[in-house]
C-alpha positions in Angstrom: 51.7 70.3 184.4 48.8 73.3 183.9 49.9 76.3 183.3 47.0 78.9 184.2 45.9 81.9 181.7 47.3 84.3 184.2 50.9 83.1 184.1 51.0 82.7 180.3 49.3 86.1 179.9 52.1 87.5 182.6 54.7 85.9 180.3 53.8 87.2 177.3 53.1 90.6 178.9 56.6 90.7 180.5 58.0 89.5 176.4 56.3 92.6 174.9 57.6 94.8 177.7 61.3 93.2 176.9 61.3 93.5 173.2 59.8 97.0 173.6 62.3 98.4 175.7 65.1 97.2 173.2 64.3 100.0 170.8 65.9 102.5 171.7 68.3 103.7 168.6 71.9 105.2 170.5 70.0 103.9 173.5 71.3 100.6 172.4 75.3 101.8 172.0 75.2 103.8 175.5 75.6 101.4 178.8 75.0 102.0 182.3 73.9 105.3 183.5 74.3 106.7 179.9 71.2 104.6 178.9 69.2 105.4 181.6 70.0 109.2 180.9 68.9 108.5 176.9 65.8 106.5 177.9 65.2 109.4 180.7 65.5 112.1 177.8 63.9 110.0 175.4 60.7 109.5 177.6 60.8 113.4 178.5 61.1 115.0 175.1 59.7 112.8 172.7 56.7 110.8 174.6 55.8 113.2 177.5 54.1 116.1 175.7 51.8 113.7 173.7 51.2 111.8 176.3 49.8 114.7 178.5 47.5 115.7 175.7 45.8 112.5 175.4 45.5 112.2 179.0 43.7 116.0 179.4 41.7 114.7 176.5 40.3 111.9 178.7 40.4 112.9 182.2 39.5 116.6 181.4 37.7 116.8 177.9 40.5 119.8 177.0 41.3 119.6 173.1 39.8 117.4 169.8 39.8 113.7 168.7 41.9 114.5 165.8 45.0 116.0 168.2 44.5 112.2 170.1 44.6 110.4 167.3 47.2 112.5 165.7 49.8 112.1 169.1 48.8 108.5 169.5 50.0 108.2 166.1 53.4 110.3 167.4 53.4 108.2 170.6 53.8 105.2 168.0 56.1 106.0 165.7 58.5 107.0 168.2 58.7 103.7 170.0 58.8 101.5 167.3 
């Protein structure tokens, strides 16, 4: 049996998507709708801000390499 590129590439994409949301520190202890409240915080105070600056950066030209590089560095370290 073939397997084409686009199904192993959709595997491995949903994989990294898996094992990424699993970090989540008390994310992990919470269940049900206290996890989706963590994630929900997590996603608004910790990856939101940087996230916006990176993307005013690109779409608008508003701020410096250095802050991109320096909140995609943020972004990073708070999702491993």
């Amino acid at each position: 049996m073939r397997i084409s590129i686009t199904n192993v590439c959709t595997a491995l994409a949903l994989c990294a998507i898996a094992l990424g949301s699993t970090n989540g520190g008390a994310v992990l202890a919470a269940s049900g709708k206290e996890a989706i409240d963590e994630r929900v915080a997590f996603m608004r105070n910790d990856i939101l801000k940087p996230y916006l600056a990176i993307k005013k950066f690109a779409k608008e030209d508003l701020g410096t390499a250095a802050e991109v590089e320096k909140y995609a560095n943020l972004i990073g370290a708070k999702v491993k």
